[in-house]
C-alpha positions as CSV (number, residue, x, y, z in Angstrom):
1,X,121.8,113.8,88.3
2,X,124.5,112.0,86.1
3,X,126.9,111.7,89.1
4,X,127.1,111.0,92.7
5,X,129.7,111.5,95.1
6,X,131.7,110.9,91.9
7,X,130.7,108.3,90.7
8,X,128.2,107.9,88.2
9,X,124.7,107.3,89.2
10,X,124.5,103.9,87.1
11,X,127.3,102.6,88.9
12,X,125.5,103.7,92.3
13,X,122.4,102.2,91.3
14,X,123.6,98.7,90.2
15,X,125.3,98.6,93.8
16,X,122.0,99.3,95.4
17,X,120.3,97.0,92.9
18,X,122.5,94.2,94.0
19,X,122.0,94.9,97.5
20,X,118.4,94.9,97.7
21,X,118.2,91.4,95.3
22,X,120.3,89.5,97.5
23,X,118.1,90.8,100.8
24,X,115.0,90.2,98.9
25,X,116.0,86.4,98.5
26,X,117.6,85.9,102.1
27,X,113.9,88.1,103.1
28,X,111.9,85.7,100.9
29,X,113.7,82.2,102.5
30,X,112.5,84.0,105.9
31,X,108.6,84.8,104.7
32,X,108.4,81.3,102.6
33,X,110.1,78.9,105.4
34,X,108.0,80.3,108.4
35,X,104.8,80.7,106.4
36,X,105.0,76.9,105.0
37,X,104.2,75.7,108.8
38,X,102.6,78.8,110.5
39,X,99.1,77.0,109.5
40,X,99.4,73.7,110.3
41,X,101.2,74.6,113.8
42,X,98.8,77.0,114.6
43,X,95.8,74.3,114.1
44,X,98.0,71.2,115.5
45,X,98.8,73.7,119.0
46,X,95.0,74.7,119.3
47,X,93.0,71.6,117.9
48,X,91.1,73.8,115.5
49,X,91.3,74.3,111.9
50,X,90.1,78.2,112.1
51,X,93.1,79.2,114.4
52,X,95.2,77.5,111.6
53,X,93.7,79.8,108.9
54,X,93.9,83.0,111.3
55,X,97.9,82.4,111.0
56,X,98.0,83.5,107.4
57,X,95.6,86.1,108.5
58,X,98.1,87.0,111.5
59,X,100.8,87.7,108.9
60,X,99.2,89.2,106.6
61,X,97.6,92.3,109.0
62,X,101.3,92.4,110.7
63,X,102.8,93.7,107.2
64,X,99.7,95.7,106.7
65,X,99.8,97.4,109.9
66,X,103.8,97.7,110.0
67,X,103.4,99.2,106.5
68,X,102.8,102.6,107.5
69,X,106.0,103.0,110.0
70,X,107.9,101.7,107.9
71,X,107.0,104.1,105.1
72,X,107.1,106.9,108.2
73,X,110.7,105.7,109.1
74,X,111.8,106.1,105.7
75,X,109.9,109.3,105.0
76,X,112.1,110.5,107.9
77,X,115.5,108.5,107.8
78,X,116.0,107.0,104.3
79,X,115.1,103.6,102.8
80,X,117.9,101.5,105.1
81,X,116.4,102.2,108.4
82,X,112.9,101.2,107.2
83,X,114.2,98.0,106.2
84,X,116.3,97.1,108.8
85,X,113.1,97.8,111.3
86,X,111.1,95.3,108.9
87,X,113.5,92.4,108.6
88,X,114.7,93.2,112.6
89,X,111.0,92.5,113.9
90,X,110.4,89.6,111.2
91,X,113.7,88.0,113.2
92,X,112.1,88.9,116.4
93,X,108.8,87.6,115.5
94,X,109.9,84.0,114.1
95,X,112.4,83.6,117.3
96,X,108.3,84.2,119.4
97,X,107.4,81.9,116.6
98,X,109.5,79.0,117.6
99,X,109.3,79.8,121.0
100,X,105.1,79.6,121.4
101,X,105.3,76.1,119.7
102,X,108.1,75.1,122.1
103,X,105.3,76.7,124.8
104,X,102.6,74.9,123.3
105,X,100.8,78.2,123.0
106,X,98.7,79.1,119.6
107,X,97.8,82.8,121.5
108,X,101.4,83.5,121.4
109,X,102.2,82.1,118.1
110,X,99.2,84.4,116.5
111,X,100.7,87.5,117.9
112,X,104.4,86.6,116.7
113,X,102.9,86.0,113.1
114,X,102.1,90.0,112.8
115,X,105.8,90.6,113.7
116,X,106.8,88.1,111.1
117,X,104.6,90.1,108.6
118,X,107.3,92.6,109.0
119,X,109.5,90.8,106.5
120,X,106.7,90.7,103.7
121,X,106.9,94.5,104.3
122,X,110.1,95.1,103.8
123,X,110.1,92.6,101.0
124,X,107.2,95.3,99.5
125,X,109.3,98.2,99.9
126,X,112.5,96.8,98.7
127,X,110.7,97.5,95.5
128,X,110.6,101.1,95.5
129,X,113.8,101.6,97.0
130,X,114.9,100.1,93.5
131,X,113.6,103.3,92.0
132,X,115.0,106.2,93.8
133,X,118.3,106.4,91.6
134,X,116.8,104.6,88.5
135,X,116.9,106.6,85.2
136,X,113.1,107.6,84.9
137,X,112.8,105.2,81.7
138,X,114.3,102.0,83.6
139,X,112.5,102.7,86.6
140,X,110.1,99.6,85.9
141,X,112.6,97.6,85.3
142,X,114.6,98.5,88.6
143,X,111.3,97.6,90.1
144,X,110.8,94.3,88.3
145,X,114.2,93.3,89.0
146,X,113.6,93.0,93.0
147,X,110.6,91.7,92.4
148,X,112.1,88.7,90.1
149,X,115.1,87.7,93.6
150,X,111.6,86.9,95.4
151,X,110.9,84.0,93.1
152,X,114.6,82.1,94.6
153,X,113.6,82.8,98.4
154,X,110.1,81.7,97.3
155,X,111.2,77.8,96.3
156,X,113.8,77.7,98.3
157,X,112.0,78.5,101.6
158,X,109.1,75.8,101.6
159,X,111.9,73.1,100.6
160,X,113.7,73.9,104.0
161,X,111.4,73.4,106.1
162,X,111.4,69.6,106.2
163,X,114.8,69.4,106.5
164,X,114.8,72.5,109.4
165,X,112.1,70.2,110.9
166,X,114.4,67.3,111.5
167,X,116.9,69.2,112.2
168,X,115.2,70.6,115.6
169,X,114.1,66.9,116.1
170,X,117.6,66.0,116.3
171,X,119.0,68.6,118.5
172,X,115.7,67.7,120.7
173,X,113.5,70.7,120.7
174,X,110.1,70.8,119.1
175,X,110.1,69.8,115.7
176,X,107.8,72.6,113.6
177,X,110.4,75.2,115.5
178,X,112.8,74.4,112.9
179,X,111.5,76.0,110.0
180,X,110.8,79.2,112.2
181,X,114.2,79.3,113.1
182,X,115.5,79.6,109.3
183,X,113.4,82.2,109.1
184,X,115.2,83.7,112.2
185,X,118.6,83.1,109.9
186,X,117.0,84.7,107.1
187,X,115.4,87.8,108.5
188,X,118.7,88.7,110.5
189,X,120.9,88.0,107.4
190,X,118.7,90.2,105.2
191,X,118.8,93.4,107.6
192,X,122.7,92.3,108.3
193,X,123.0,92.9,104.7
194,X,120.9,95.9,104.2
195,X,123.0,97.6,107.3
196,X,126.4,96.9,105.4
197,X,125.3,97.4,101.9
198,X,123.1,100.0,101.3
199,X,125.4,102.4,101.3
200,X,124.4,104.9,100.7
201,X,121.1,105.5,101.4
202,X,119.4,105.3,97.9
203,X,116.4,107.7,99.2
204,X,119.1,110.4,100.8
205,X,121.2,110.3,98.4
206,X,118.2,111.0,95.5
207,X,116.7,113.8,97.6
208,X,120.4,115.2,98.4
209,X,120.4,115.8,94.6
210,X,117.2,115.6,93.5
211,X,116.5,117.3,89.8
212,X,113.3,116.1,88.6
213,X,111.6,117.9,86.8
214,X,107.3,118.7,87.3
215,X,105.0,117.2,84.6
216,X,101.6,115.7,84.8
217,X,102.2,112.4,86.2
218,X,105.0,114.1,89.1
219,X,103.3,117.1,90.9
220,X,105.8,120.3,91.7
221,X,108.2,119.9,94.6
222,X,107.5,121.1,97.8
223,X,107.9,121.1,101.8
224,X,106.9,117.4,102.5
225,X,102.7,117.4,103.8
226,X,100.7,116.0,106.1
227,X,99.4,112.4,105.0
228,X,95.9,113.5,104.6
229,X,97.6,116.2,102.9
230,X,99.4,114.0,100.5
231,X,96.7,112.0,100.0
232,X,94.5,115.0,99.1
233,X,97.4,116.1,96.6
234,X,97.9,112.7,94.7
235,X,97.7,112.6,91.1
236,X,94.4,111.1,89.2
237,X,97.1,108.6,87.8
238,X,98.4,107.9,91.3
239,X,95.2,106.6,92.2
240,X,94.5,104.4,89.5
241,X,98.1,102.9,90.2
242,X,96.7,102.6,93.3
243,X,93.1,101.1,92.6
244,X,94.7,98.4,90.3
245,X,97.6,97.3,92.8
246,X,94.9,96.9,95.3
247,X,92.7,95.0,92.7
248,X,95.2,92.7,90.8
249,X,96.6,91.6,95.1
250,X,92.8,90.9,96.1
251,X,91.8,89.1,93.1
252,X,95.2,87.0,93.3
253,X,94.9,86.2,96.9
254,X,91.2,85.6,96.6
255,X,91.2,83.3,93.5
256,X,94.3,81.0,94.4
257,X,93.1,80.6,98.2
258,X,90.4,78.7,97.1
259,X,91.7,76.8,94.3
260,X,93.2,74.2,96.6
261,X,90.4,73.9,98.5
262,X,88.3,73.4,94.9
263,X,90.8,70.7,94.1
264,X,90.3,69.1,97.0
265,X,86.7,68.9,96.7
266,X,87.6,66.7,93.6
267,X,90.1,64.5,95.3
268,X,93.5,65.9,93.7
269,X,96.5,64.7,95.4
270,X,98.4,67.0,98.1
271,X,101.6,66.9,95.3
272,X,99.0,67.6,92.3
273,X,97.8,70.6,94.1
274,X,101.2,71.8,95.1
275,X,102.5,72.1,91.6
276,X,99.3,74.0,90.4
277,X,100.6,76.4,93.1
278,X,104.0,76.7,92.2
279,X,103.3,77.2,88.5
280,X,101.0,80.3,90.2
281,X,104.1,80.9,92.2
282,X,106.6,81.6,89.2
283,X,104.1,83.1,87.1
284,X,104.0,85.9,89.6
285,X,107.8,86.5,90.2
286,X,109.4,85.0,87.3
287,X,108.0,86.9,84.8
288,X,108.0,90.1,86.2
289,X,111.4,91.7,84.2
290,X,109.3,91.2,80.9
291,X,106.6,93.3,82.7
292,X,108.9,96.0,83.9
293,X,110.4,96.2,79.9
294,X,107.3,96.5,78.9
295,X,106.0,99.0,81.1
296,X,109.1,101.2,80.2
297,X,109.0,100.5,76.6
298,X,105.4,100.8,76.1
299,X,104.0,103.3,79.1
300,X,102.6,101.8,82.5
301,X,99.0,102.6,82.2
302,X,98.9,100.0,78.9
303,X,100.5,97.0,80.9
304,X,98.1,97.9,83.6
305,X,95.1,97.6,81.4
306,X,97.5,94.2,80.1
307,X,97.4,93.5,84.7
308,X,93.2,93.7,84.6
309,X,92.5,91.7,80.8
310,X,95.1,88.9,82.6
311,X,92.7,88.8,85.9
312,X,89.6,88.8,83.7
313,X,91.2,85.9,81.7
314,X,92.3,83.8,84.4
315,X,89.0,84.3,86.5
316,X,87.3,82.9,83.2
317,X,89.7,79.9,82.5
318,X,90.5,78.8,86.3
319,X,86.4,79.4,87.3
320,X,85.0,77.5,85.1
321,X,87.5,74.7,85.7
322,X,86.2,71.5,87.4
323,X,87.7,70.5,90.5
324,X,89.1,67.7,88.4
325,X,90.8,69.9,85.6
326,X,94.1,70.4,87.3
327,X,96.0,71.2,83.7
328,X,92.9,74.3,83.4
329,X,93.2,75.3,87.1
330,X,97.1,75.3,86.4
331,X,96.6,77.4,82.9
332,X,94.2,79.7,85.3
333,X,96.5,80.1,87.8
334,X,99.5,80.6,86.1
335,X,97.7,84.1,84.4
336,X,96.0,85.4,87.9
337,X,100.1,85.3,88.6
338,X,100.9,86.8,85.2
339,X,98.7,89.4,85.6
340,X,99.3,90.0,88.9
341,X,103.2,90.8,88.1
342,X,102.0,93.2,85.3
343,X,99.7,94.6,87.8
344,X,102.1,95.3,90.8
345,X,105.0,96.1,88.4
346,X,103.4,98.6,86.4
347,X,101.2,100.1,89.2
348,X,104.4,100.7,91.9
349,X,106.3,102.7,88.8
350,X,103.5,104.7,88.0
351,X,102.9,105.7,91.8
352,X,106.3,106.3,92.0
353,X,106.8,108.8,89.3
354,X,103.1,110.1,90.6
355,X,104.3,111.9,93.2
356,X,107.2,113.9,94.4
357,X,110.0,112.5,95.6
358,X,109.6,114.2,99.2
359,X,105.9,112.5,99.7
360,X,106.9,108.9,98.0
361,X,108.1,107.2,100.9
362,X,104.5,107.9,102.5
363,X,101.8,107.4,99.9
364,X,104.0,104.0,99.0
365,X,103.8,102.8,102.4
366,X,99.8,104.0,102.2
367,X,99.7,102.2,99.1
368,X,101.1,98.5,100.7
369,X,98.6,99.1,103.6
370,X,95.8,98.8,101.1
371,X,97.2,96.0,99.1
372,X,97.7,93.9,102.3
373,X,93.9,94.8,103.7
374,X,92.4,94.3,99.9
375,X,94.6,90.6,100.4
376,X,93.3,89.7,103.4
377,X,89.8,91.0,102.5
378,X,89.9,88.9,99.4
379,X,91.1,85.5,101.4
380,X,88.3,86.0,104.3
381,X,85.4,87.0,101.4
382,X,86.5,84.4,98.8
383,X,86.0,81.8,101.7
384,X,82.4,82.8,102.7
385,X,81.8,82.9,98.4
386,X,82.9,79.5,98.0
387,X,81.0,78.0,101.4
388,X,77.9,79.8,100.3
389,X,78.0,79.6,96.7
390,X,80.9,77.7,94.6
391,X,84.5,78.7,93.3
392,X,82.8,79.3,89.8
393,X,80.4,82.1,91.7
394,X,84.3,83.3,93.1
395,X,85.6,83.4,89.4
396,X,82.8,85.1,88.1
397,X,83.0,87.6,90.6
398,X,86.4,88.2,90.5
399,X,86.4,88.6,86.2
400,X,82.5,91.2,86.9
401,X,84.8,93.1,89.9
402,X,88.1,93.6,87.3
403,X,86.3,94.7,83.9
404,X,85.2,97.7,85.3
405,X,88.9,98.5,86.2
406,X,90.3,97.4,82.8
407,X,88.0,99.4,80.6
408,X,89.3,102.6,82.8
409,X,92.8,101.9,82.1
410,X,92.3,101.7,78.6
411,X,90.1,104.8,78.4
412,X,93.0,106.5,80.3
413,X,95.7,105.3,77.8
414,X,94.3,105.3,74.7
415,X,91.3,107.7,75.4
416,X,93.5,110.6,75.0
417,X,96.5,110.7,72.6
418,X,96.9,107.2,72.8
419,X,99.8,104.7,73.3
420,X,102.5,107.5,72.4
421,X,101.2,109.7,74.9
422,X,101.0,107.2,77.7
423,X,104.6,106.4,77.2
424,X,105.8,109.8,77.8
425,X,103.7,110.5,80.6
426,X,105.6,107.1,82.2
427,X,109.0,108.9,81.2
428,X,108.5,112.3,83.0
């Protein structure tokens, strides 16, 4: 597959590449500017502090649930379409959004949230739209490269919504419907972009000309199954891909949900506590092109194993950090996001290359419904730890629930042939 309509695939692929960066950030200013407020509205409109923490909740089911048709409308019509349906109900969602707080109504604003989740989900698959044309030994990198645009949409969003605030002030409508309606601007301009620039369909176009050759890690080709089917069919490797994208999301979600909460307990500052979440912040986007290099260069099971040691060490550092040790909490945070990158990075390219190209679409989409349940899970279960028990109980927990998963991932790369033999599997 050295050509394409021809052109050379490179050539196609940086196109696509560029495409899907420059949606990611205009996605990520639409997730980051809506979700900044979508608490404090939702508590201010209902007088109560748990319908403030159900909008994150809200959110976070809507891109779970809208994970599966999205992965079915791709399965079926290529990557564009999915995303386009994502970012189109994210718009639709935020313009509810704005209008429920102009309403006054917290019901309404819950059940716009879940169509907002539809931009975190096509955030989620920009990533493996990356790797349809990628050269089998840059596919991490492809990956890594998307996930590296959501760090801009990321800082930029939250810093808009004061000004978007005003803004709406000015022009007389309710105030906290400003940020919502960036997120309107941002959604519509991501799928505007997707619709005129990904061209052609990276997906189509791979399985138009697909070549790739059956190994251990990628099953033989076939007529596309069932999803019980596929599930039923997917590589040993796909599942641990699986297991630790699920783990490295729930730990993350679970661990840094609570650490503003802990600092509270100990008085920090609102500002303190917001730059211990933005170091956390760019130590899950920022970094992720060094993961994706080294999962190509060294295999992706290793920098998987590299994902689960990361969550072990931050659980240790950030839970047995007083809620008056911000620079510890910040050292703690900063690796749950390290090793989340390396996690997520590492476990969507081995996935990938897990299955056939016919059945990706699917098991990927299966794969970001469990991630976004295991997220919410986490939030909702590190809450009850920390109310019963303490955020050190949480950290231990969370390093006792990720051994397990790292010893595995070094049995599986080292336990049979070693580092050499992980890389190739990654290269098939």
């Amino acid at each position: 597959m050295t050509e394409l309509l021809g052109r050379p695939v490179a050539a196609v692929q940086r196109r696509v590449l560029g495409t899907l960066t420059t949606s990611q950030v205009l996605g990520g200013v639409g997730v980051a500017t809506g979700v900044t407020v979508s608490s404090l509205a939702a508590a201010s409109l209902s007088g109560s502090e748990v319908v403030g923490g159900l909008a994150q909740t809200s959110a976070v089911m809507g891109a779970a649930l809208l994970s599966l048709p999205a992965a079915r409308l791709a399965e079926r019509r290529g990557r564009r379409p999915a995303l386009i349906m994502g970012y189109g109900l994210a718009a639709v969602g935020a313009a509810l959004a704005a209008t429920a707080i102009a309403l006054g109504s917290w019901p309404l604003l819950l059940a716009a949230l879940v169509l907002v989740g539809g931009g975190s989900t096509a955030n989620l698959a920009a990533r493996y739209a990356a790797t349809d044309l990628a050269a089998p030994e840059r596919r991490a990198r492809s990956l890594s490269l998307v996930v590296w645009a959501t760090t801009i949409g990321s800082v930029a969003g939250p810093n808009l919504a004061e000004p978007a605030q005003r803004l709406a002030g000015w022009l007389g409508i309710a105030e906290r419907s400003g940020p919502f309606l960036v997120s309107v601007l941002g959604f519509s301009a991501a799928a505007a972009w997707v619709w005129f620039g990904l061209r052609p369909d990276p997906l189509v176009l791979a399985r138009s000309v697909e070549a790739v050759e059956p190994g251990p890690s990628c099953p033989a080709h076939g007529a596309p199954l069932r999803w019980t089917g596929k599930l039923a069919k997917l590589h040993p490797m796909g599942w641990l891909a699986v297991a630790g994208i699920v783990l490295c999301h729930t730990a993350m979600v679970g661990l840094m949900t609570m650490t503003p909460v802990h600092m509270d307990h100990g008085g920090a500052s609102l500002s303190l506590v917001g730059v211990v979440i933005s170091l956390h912040i760019a130590g899950m986007y920022a970094a992720s092109p060094v993961f994706g290099w080294m999962a190509d260069r060294w295999g992706r099971v290793p920098v998987l194993a590299l994902g689960a040691g990361l969550i072990v060490a931050a659980a240790g550092v950030a839970g047995t950090a007083s809620s008056h040790d911000a620079p510890q909490l910040a050292v703690g945070l900063v690796l749950l996001g390290f090793g989340w990158s390396a996690g997520l990075v590492s476990g969507s390219a081995l996935l990938t290359e897990s299955v056939p190209l016919a059945d990706r679409p699917a098991l990927q989409g299966m794969s970001d419904l469990a991630m976004n349940v295991g997220g919410a899970l986490g939030g909702l279960t590190a809450g009850l730890v920390v109310t019963v028990w303490s955020y050190q109980v949480l950290g231990l927990l969370v390093g006792v629930l990720a051994l397990p998963f790292l010893v595995l991932c070094l049995l599986s790369a080292f336990g049979s042939g070693g580092t050499r033999s992980a890389r190739r599997r990654s290269r098939r």
